[in-house]
N, C-alpha and C positions, 0 to 999 in steps of 0.2 A: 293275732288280730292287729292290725295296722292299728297306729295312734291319729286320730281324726286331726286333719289341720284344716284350722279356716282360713277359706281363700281370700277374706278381707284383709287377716293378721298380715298373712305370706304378703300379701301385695303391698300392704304397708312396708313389710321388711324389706324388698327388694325396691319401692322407693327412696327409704333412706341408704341401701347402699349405693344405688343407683347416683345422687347426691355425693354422697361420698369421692366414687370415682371422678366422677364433675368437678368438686373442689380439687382435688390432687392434681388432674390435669391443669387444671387452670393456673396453680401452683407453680408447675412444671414449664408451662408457657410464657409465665412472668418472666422465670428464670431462664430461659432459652433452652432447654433442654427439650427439648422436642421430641428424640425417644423416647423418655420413658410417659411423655404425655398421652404420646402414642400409645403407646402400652395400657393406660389408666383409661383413655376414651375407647379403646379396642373392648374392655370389661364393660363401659356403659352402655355399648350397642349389643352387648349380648342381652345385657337386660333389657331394652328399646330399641330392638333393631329399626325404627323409624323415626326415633327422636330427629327432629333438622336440626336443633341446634347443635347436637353432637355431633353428627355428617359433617357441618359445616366446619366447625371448629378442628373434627381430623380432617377433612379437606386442607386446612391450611397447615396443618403438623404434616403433611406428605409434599407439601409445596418448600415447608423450610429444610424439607430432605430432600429434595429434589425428586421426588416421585409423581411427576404432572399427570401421570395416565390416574396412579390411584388417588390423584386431587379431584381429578375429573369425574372420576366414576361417583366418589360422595358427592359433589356437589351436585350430579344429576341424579341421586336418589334423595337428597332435601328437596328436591321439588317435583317426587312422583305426585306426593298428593296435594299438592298446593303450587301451581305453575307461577304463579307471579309473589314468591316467597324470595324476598329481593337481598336476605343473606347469600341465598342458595345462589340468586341470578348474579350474583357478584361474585362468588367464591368461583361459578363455572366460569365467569369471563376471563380473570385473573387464571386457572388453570389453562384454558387458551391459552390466553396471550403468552406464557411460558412454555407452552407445546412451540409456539411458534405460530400458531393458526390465528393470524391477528385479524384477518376478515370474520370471523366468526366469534372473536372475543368482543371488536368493534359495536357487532349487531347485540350480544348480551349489555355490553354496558350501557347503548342506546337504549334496550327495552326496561333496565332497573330505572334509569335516568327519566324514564316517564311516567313508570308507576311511584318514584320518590323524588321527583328533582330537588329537593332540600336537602338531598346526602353528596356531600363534597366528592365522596370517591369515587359516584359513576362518574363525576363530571372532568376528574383527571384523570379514569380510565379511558375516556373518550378520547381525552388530549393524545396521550400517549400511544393508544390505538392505533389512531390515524395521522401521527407522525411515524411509527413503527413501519406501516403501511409506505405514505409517502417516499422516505429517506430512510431506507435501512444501511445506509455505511455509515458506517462507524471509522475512527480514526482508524490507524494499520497500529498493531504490537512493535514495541523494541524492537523485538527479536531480530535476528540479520545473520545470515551466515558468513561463515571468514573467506574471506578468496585469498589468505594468504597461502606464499609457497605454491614451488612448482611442481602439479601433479604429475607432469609428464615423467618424473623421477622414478614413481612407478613402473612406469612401461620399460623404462632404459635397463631399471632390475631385471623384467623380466626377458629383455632381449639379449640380455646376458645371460641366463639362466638357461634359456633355449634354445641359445646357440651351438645348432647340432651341423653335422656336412649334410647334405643333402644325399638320403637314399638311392641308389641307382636301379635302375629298373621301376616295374610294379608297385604303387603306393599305395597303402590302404588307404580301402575308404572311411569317413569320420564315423567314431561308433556314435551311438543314440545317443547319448547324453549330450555330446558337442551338438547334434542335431535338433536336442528339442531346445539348447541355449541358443541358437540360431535361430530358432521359431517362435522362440516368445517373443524376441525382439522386434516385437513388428509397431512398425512409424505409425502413431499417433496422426488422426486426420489434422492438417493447419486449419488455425482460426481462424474468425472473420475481424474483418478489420473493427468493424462493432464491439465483438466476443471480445479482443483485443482491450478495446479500449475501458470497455466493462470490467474488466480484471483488472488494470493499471488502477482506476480508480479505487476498486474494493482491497487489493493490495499495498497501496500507496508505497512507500518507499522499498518494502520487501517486494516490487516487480522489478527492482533490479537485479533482484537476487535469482526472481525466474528464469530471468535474460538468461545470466550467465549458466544458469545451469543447462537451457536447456542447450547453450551453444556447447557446450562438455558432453550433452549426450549424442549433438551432432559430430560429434571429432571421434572420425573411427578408427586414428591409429589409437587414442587414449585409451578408448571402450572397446580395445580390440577382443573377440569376442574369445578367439583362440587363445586368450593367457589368463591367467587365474588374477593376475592382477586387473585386465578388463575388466573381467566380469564385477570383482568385487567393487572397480569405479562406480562403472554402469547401473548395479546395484545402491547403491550410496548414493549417486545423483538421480536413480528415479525415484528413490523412497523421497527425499528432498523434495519433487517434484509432486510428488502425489501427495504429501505432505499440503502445500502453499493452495494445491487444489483442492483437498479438502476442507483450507480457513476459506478459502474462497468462497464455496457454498454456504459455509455455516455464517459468513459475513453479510451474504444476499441474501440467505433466507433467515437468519434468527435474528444479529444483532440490532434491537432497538436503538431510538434515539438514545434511552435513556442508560445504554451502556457507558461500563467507565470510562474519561476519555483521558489521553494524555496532550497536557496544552506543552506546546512547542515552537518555542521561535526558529521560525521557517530561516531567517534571513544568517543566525548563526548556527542551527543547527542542534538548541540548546533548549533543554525544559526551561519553560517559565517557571519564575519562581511562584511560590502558593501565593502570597500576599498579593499580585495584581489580580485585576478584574479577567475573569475566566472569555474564550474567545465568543462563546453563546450565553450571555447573562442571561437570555431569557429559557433559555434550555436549562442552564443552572439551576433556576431559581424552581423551574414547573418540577427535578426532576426533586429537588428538596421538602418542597409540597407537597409529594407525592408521597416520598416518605415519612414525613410527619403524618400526614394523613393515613397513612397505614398502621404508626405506631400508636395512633388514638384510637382508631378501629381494634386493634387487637389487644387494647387495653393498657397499654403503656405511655401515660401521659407523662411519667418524668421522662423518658428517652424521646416522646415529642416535643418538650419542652425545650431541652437541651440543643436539639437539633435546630428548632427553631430560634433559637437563641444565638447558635451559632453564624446561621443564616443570615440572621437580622446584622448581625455584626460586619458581616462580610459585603452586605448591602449596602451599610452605611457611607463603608469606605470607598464606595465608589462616587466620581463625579457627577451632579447632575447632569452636563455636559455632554459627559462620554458614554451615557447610557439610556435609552428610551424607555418611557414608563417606570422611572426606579420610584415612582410615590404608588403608584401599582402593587408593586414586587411589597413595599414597607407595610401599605395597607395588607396584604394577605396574609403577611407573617403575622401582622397584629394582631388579626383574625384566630391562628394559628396557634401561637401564645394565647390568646383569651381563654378558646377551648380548654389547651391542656390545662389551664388554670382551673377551669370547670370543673374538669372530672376530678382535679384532687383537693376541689371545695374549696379552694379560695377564691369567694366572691369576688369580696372586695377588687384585687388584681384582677380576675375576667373581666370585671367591668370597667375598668381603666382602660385594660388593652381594645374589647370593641368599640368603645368613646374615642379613642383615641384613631380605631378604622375608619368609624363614622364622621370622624372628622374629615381625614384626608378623603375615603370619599366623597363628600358633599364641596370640598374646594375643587378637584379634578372633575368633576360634574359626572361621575361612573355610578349610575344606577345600579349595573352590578354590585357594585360593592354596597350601594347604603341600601340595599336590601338584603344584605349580606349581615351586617354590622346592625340593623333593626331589628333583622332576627333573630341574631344571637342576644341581645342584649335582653329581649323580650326573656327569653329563656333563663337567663340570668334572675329577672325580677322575679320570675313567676316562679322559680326554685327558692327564693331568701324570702316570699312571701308579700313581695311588694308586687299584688294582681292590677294594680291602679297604673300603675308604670310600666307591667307589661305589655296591658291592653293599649296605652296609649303609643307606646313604640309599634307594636303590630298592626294598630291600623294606619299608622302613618305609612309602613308597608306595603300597606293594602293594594295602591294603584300603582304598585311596582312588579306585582304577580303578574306571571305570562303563562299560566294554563290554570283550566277548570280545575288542576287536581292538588296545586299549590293552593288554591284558593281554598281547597275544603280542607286541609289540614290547617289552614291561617284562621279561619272563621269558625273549627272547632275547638283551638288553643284559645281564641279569646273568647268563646262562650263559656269554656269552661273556667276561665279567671273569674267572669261577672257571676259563675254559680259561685264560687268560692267568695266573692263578696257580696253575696247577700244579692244581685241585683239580678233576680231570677227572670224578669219576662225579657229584660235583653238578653239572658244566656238562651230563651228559649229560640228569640228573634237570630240570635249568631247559628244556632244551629239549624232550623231552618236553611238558613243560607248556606251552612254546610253540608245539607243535605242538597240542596239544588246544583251544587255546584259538583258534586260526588257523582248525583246521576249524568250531570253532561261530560264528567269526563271516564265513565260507565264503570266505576271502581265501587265492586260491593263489600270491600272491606270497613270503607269510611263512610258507604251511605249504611254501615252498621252502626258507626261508632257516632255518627250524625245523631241516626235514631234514639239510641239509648241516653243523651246530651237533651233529645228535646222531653224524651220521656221523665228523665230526671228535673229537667226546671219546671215541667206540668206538673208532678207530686209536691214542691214546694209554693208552685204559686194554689195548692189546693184543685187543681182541675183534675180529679182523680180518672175521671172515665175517660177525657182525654188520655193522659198517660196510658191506662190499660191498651188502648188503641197502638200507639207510640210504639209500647213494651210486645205484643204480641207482632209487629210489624218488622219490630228489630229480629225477636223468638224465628220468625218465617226465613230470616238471611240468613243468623245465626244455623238454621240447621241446614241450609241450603250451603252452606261454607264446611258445614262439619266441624265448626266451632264448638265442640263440647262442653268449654271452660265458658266460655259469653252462654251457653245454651238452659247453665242450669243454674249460673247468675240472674240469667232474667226470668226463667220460672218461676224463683225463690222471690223474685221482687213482684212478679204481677200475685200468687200464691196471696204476701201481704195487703197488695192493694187491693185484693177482692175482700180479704176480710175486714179491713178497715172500711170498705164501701156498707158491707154489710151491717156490719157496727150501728155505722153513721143512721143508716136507713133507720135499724130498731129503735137507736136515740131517737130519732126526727119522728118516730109513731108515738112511742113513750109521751114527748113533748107534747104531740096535737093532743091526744087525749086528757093530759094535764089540764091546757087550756080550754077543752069543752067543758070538763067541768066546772072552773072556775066560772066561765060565762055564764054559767045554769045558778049559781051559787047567788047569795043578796052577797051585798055590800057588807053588811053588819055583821054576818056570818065570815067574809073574808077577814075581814079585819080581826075577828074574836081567836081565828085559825092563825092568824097571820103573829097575833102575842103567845099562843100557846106555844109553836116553834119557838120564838123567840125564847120563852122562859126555858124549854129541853133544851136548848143550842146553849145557854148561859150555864144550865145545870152539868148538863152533857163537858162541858171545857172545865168547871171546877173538878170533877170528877175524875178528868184527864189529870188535869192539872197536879190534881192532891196523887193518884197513880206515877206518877213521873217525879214528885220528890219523892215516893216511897222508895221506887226505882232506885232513885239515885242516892237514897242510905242505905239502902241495900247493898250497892256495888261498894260504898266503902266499908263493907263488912269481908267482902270478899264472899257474899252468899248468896251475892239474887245476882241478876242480868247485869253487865256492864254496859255501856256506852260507847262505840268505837262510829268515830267520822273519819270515813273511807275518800281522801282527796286525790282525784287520778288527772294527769297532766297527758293532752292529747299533743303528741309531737307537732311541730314545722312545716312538716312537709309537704306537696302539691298532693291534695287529695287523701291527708293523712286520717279527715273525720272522720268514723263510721255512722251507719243508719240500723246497725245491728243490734241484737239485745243483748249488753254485757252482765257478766256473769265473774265473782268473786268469791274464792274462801280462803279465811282467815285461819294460819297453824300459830297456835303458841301451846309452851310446854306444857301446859293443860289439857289438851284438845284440839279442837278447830270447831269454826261458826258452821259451818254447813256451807253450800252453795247458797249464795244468794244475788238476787237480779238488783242491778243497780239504777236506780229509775227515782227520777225525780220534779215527775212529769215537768219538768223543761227542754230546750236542744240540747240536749247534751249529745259532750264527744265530738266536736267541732275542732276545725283544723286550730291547732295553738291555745286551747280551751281549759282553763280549770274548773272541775267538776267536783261538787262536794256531797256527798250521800251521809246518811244518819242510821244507823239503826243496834238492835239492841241484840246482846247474846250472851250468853255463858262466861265467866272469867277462864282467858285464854294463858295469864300468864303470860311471860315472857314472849312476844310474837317472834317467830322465826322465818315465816315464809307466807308468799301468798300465793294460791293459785287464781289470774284472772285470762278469762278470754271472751270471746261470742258464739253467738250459734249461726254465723254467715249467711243471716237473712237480711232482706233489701239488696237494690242495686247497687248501693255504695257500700257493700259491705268490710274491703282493706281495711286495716285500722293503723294508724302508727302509734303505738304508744312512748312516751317519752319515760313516766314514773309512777308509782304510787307511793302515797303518803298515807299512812294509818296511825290516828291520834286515840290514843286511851283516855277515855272520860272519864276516869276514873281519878287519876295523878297528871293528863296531860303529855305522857310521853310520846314521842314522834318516833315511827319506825319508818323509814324510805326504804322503798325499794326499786332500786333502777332495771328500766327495762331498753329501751331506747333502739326497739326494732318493729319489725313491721307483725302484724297478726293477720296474717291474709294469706289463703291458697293458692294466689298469683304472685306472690314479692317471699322474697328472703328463702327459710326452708320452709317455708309453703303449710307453716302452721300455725293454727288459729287460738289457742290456747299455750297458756305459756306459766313456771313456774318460778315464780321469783325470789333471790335468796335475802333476807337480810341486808343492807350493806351498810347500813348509819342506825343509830341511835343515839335518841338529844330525847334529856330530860325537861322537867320544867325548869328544875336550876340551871341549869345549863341553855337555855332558849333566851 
């Protein structure tokens, strides 16, 4: 008999190895090794043959192999089921544009650039598209062939060699072989003066070298066909020729602007040295941008850094003078730098370098740019927790937006700062507007992410039945999108909000009937009820009171219940609060507490928040470990935890335990419970 497996366990198992392959690859791609990442994302598609992010991700491991067909083919199965999946529509353009098919890479980068215009790399996908498109030569290669020495030396051997008398009579005639090298020789149709001139230019200096060859294949004592030295010319000078024709094609149809170029002083003949200004500073600089921008994209903000660093360096030293736009060029790098600064968390510097954009934009009057530098900067604050700064950089934005779909992703960033500070009917009023702005630019992703923003500031300004509305509005997109993950988030939250409606209702009947009584009641009567409370509530607290020192000589016997205050520190982060019920148990060498819910009928578990709970248990002895997490109910259920602190009521000892990651199904390893080990202990002497 088979041994029963549940299909929950199994599916668990094959997400954490699933994970598994995800980090290895990812690994692998830091490192550049692109095979074997290949190798580790090839194992994650077997377990998710529809994961997009993994398509996408070996999309781009077949691109640093040079495999553009199988770039292409993942990139178009990330977006069987979700067509405006703008990883997907970027990974397909980029596979384009390296097939060569730059009209159809063009159109991809244009349709991501509409559903995201705030991602920098449709918008220098585009650039390079349609300069690709426009002007596809490229400089000419070194290369050059020798004309030294005189080939005719050749021929003079072999007219030695064949110097026979001349047969009398009868001559045979040529066998087949001299016949079919007779027949393959056949003249190539002449060009047009056009076709001409198109090749000199895509050849540039190596059309000298056509010239000459082809005037060697017109010389037909050289190529004479009857000597073995002929042939073997004729042979040597077509491959040459057929050679120069084939850079030719692949010059007019593949090379971009943004190939390598070699700068060269025309007038001696001689490479420019690296240190002057390149002959296309502005081609330089987009194609430098381009590549920073890629290496931020794929996750490598030190090698974006550096590049841009280098960039910036090489800007500097050019003349204002001699060069157009270079407060342009300085602003973008600054831009550039900021980012990578970003991804490797150092604030402080990203905000110097966008300040620093912001500035030079606002003196060259480039709206481009100061809403460029607005909204990075916003992003900066709203990440280190300064929501007041963000929101005010982003509305200053505001009337720098040029489409409805800019405008909903700008007005649901700062709704969600003012939920994060407390300033709920404006977060409700922002989202709103990012809902109106979502529908006119007909994107149901963000009039999703709208709804759940107004749904969330209804539950805190108390508008319960609003919200439910809100929340089932969102439920209606969400399943109409196949959003699974958003689907059974907002279940779980309306699920809440119905029972706390219901709650509310039995309180609010409870209460009337309270008060009919009392109105029936004399005066004299309330009053004589109203000291008999009194005296139980006075009785009732000494009662407590004498129970809790018993309590607490008990726990210094080591025999009755101790005392442990459970302090949990809600991390930094943008949206690190939960709305969830947390849940802790306490291991020491003793035993453990049991599971218990942490609640202290306050907000607790708010972003940057210390939370203090009290309660009573078992002597656990030395504590070793905690188990805490949620049961991932509410909208807002992610959590970031930063630590817990557990104090013994007993002697006052401090047990910490660091945690410092995410508790949510959507962040990190996508799990909601977590087991923390010891890592500090401080006595009372010691404190």
């Amino acid at each position: 008999m088979e041994e029963y497996v549940d299909p929950a366990k199994e599916r668990e198992e094959q997400l954490k190895l699933l994970q598994s392959y995800i980090g290895e690859s990812e690994d692998h791609m830091r490192k550049r090794d692109y095979q074997r990442a290949l190798e580790s994302y090839n194992l994650a598609l077997e377990i998710e043959p529809a994961d997009k992010n993994c398509l996408v991700a070996r999309s781009k491991c077949h691109l640093q192999l040079g495999n553009a067909d199988e770039a292409l083919r993942d990139a178009e199965a990330s977006l069987e089921e979700d067509k405006e999946y703008h990883k997907g529509l970027y990974q397909k353009a980029e596979a384009l544009y390296q097939k060569g098919d730059f009209e159809m890479a063009l159109v991809f980068y244009h349709r991501g650039n509409k559903l995201r215009p705030e991602l920098q790399e449709f918008r220098l996908g585009i650039q390079k598209a349609q300069e690709a498109i426009d002007n596809s030569v490229g400089d000419p290669s070194k290369v050059r062939l020798e004309t030294k020495g005189d080939l005719s030396f050749f021929n003079k051997q072999d007219e030695k060699k064949n110097k026979k008398k001349a047969p009398m009579g009868y001559s045979k005639p040529m066998t087949r072989q001299q016949d079919l090298k007779q027949n393959k020789r056949q003249k190539k149709p002449e060009k047009s003066d056009k076709e001409k001139e198109i090749t000199k230019q895509l050849l540039g200096e190596l059309y000298a070298d056509k010239v000459y060859l082809d005037k060697l294949l017109r010389d037909e004592d050289l190529t004479n066909a009857d000597t073995d030295s002929g042939n073997r010319i004729y042979d040597l000078v077509n491959q040459g020729i057929e050679y120069l024709d084939t850079r030719t094609e692949f010059w007019r149809q593949q090379k971009p602007m943004y190939a390598r170029k070699r700068e060269k002083d025309e007038a001696r003949g001689q490479r420019e040295k690296s240190s002057k200004k390149p002959h296309d500073p502005a081609k330089y600089v987009l194609k430098n941008l381009e590549e920073i921008d890629a290496a931020l994209a794929d996750g490598r903000p030190k090698d974006a850094l550096k590049q841009a660093q280098r960039t910036m360096k090489t800007v500097d030293s050019w003349k204002d003078d001699e060069v157009q736009d270079k407060n342009d060029f300085v602003a973008n790098l600054n831009s550039c730098i900021g980012n990578a600064y970003l991804d490797l968390g150092d604030m402080k510097k990203s905000e110097d370098y966008h300040k620093k954009d912001l500035t030079i934009s606002k003196d060259n009057n480039s709206d481009d740019g100061r809403s460029r530098a607005l909204d990075n900067l916003g992003r900066v604050y709203a990440r280190i927790g300064k929501f007041d700064l963000a929101v005010e950089h982003w509305k200053e934005k505001l009337p720098l937006v040029k489409s409805p779909l800019e405008a909903t992703w700008l007005y649901h960033e700062i709704g969600r700062c003012h939920l994060e500070l407390g300033n709920h009917q404006e977060a409700r009023d922002f989202g709103e507007k990012s809902l109106e702005a979502a529908r006119e630019a007909e994107d149901n992703v963000w009039q999703l992410n709208a709804s759940v923003l107004i749904a969330q500031s209804e539950v805190k300004l108390g508008d319960l039945q609003d919200a439910i509305e809100s929340f089932e509005r969102a439920l209606e997109m969400a399943k109409v999108q196949g959003d699974e993950p958003a689907q059974k988030a907002i279940s779980k939250a309306l699920e809440e909000l119905n029972q706390k409606i219901v709650q509310g209702i039995k309180d609010g009947q409870i209460k009337d009937e309270e008060e009919d009584k009392k109105d029936e009641d004399k005066k004299d009567e309330d009053k004589k009820e109203d000291d008999d409370e009194e005296d139980q509530y006075e009785q009732t607290f000494e009662e407590d009171d004498e129970t809790d020192k018993e309590d607490d000589k008990a726990s210094d016997t080591d025999e009755g219940p101790h005392t442990y205050i459970v302090h949990v520190k809600t991390g930094s982060k943008m949206t690190a609060g939960t709305d969830a019920n947390v849940l802790v148990t306490l291991y020491g060498e003793d035993g453990d507490s049991g599971e218990r819910k942490l609640d202290n009928n306050g907000n607790n578990f708010e972003r940057n928040n210390d939370d203090d709970f009290k309660f009573k248990a078992p002597h656990l002895g030395k504590l070793t470990k905690v188990r805490i997490g949620h049961d991932n109910s509410g909208a807002g259920a992610a959590w970031y935890l930063d630590k817990v602190v557990v104090v013994d009521g007993s002697d006052m000892t401090h047990y910490e335990f660091d945690c410092d990651r995410w508790l949510a199904d959507d962040e990190d390893d996508k799990q909601i419970v977590r087991e923390l080990e010891c890592t500090k202990v401080v006595t009372k002497e010691e404190s």
